[in-house]
C-alpha positions, -999 to +999 in steps of 0.1 A: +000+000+000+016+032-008+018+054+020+000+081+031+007+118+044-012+140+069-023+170+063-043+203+077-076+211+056-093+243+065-127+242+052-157+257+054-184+247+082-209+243+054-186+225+033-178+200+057-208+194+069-222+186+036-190+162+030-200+144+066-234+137+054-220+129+017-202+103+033-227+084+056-250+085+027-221+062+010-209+049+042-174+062+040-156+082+068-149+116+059-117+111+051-126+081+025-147+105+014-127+138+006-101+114-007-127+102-033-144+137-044-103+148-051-094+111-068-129+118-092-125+154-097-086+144-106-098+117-131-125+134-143-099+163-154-070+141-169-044+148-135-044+118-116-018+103-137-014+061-140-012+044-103+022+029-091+022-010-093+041-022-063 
């Protein structure tokens, strides 16, 4: 698994809250779930770039 870096996320009340309830909808954890909305917005834009293979 590749690893995985912390990071501060300031963010909107509103934003977040929406996000929260977003994700028990899917029932992800709000992390799961930001990391998703940035992977699909990436994807959908051509900028993830291919995955490593380990």
């Amino acid at each position: 698994m590749s690893e995985r870096k912390p990071f501060l996320l300031r963010v909107d009340p509103a934003v977040l809250d929406a996000l929260q309830k977003w994700a028990s909808d899917d029932l992800r954890s709000l992390n799961a779930q930001i990391e998703f909305v940035l992977r699909d917005s990436l994807a959908k834009t051509g900028r993830l770039g291919a995955k490593k293979k380990a």
